[in-house]
ZAKEZA-239173 format. One record per residue (C-alpha): y, x negated, z; residue in three letters; residue number from 1. Coordinates in Angstrom, 3 decimals, m for minus. Example, Ala and Ser with C-alpha at 12.3 -4.5 7.8 and 13.67 -1.06 7.14 Angstrom:
        py        px        pz  type  seq
    m4.500   m12.300     7.800   ALA    1
    m1.060   m13.670     7.140   SER    2
***
This chain:
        py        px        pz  type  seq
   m98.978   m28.398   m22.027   UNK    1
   m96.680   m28.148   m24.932   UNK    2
   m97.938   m30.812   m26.552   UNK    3
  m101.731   m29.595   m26.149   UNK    4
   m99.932   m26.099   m27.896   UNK    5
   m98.532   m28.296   m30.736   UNK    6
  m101.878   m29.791   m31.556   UNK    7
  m103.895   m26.873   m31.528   UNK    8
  m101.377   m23.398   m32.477   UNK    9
  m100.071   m23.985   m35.666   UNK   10
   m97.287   m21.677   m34.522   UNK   11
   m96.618   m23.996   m31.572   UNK   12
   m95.605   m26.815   m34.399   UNK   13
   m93.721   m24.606   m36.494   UNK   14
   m91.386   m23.662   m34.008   UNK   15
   m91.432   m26.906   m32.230   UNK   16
   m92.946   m25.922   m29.087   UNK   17
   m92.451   m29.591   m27.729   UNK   18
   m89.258   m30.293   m28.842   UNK   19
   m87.711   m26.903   m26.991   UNK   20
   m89.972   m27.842   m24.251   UNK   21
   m87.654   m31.433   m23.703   UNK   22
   m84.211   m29.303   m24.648   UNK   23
   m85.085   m26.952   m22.175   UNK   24
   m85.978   m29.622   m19.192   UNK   25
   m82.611   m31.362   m20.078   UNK   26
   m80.963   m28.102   m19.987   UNK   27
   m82.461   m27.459   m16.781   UNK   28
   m81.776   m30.882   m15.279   UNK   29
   m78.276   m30.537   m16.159   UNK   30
   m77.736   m27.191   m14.692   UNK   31
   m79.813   m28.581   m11.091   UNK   32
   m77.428   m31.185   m11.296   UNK   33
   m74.213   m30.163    m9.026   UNK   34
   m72.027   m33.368   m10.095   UNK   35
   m72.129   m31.996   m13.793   UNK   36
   m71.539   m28.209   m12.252   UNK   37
   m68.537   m30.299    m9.995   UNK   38
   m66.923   m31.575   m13.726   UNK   39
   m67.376   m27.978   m15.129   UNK   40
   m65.628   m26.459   m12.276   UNK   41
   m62.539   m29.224   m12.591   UNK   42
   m62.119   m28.137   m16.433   UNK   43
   m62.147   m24.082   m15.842   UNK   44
   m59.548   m24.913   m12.855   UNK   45
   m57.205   m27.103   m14.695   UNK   46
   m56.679   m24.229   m17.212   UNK   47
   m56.811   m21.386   m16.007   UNK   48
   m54.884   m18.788   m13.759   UNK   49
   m57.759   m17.621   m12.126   UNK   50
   m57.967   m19.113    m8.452   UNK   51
   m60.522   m21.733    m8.700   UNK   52
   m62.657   m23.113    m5.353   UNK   53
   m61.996   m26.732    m5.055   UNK   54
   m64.570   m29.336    m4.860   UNK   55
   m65.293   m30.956    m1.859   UNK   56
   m66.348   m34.701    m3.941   UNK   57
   m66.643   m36.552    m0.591   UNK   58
   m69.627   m34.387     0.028   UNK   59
   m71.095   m33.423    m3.037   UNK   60
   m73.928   m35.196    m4.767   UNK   61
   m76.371   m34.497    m7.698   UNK   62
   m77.965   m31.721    m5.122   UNK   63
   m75.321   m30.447    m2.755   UNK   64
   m71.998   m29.309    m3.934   UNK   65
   m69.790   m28.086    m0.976   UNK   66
   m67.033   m25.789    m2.275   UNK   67
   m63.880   m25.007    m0.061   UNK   68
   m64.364   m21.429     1.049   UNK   69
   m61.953   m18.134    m0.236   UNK   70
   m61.972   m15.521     1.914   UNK   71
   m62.404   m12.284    m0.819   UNK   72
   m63.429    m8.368    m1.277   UNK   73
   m66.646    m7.636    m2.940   UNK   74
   m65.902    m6.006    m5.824   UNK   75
   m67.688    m2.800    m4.311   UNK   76
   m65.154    m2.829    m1.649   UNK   77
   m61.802    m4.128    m3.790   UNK   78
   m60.562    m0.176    m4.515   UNK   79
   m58.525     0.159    m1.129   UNK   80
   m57.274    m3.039    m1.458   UNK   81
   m56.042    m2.656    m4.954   UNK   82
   m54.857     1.021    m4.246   UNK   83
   m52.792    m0.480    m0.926   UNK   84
   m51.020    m3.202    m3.327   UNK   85
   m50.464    m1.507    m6.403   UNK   86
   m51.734    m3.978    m8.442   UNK   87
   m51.329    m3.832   m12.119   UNK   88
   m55.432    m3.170   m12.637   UNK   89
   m54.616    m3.626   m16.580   UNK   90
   m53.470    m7.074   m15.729   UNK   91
   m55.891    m8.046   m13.993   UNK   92
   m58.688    m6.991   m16.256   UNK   93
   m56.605    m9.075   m18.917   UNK   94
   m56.656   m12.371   m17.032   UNK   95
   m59.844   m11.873   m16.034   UNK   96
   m60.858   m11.514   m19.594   UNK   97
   m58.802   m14.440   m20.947   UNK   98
   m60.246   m17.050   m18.188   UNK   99
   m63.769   m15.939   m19.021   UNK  100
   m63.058   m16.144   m23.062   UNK  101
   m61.035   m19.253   m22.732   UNK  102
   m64.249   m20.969   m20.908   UNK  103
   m66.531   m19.771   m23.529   UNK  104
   m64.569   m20.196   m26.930   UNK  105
   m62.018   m23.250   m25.932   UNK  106
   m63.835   m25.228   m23.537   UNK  107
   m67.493   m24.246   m24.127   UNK  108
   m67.671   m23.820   m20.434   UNK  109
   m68.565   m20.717   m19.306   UNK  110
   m69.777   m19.879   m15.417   UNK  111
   m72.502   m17.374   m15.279   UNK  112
   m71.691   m16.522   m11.310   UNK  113
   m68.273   m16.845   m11.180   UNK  114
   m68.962   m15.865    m7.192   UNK  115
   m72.119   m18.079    m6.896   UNK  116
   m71.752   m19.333    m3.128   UNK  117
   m69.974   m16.257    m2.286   UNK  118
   m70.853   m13.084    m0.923   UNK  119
   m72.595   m11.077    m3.847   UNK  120
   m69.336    m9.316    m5.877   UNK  121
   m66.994   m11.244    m3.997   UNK  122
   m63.169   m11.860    m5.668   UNK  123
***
């Protein structure tokens, strides 16, 4: 279809309809692909102090990707829990922060869901 655009849209060749059209499958066959997800997940753990899930490897393939399970409190739920403990919220929100910058600026890894697999808002 993109390549139909190309040779009849003069707009379609100016922006390079095709060539985004191939960037975009790769992009999308890396992202469907759990033992690249499996690598990503191995470089955000090894540096950060965020709790990471491990990877089950054994298991996992290109389409499944079995994650040990954390028990957590959705996010909706967490402000009994923090107000129980007494946690330093400040220093929390500054880990937090650091892990997800760190990903993005350092190792040009960044996880969109960091609870993907989880209960929605889980911690």
């Amino acid at each position: 279809m993109a390549r139909a655009l190309e040779a009849r849209a003069g707009w379609a060749r100016e922006f390079a309809v095709l060539e985004m059209t191939h960037g975009f499958a790769a992009a999308l066959g890396e992202e469907l692909d759990f033992r690249i997800e499996a690598r990503n997940i191995a470089a955000v753990a090894g540096s950060s102090q965020i709790r990471v899930r491990a990877v089950y490897r054994q298991w996992s393939t290109s389409r499944v990707l079995v994650l040990e399970y954390l028990d957590g409190v959705s996010v909706r739920d967490a402000e009994p829990v923090l107000a129980k403990t007494n946690a330093d919220r400040h220093g929390l929100a500054c880990v937090l922060l650091a892990a997800m910058l760190r990903q993005v600026v350092a190792e040009a890894t960044f996880h969109a869901r960091p609870a993907s697999g989880q209960r929605p808002g889980a911690l």
